[in-house]
N, C-alpha and C positions, 0 to 999 in steps of 0.2 A: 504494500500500500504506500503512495507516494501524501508528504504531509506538503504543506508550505507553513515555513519555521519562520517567526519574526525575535529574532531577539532584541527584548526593548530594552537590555541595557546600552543596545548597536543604535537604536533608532534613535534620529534627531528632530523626529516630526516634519522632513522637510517637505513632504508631499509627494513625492517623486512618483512613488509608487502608485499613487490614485491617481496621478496626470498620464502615466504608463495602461493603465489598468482599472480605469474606475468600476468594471464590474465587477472584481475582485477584491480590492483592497477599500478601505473607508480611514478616517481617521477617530481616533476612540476619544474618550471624554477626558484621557491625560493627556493628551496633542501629540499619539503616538501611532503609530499605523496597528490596523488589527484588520481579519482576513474578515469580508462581511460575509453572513450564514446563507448557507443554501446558495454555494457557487456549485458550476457545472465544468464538466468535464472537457469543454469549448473554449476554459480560461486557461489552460496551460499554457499557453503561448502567450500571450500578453501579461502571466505570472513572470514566465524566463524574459521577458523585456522589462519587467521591475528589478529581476534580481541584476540584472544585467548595469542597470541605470541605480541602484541603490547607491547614495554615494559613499557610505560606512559599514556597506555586505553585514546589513541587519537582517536580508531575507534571502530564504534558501528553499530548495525543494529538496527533500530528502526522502530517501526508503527507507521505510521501517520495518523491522521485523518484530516479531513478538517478543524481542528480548528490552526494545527500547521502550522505556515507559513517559520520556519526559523529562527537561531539566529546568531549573532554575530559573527565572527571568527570560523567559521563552512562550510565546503564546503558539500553540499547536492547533490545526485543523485540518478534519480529513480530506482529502484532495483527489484523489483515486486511487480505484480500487482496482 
């Protein structure tokens, strides 16, 4: 299963990601990027053009396996299956 990782200790609020991507990304109520709910499997590509354009690589797509459960100052969402 592929996630898109935002680490908000990486994130500077500068929007980047929402002018890449506004179907995907939103900005959260701490002026920090967070993944908006119930995106589709149509956004991948416009995800890797955020991670691409992040200017402090706060966002990632990542595979996970069932060993991974989550770390610290990281907001997770499922992306595909």
């Amino acid at each position: 299963m592929k996630r898109i990782v935002i680490d908000k200790n990486k994130c500077i609020g500068c929007f980047q990601c929402k002018h890449c991507c506004y179907s995907v990304f939103e900005i959260g109520s701490d002026g920090k990027a967070k993944v908006r709910y119930g995106i589709s499997q149509g956004g991948i590509i416009d995800t890797e053009t955020a991670v691409i354009n992040c200017p402090t690589g706060a966002i990632s797509i990542v595979e996970l396996d069932s060993s991974n459960s989550g770390s610290t100052g990281s907001s997770f969402i499922s992306f595909l299956n």
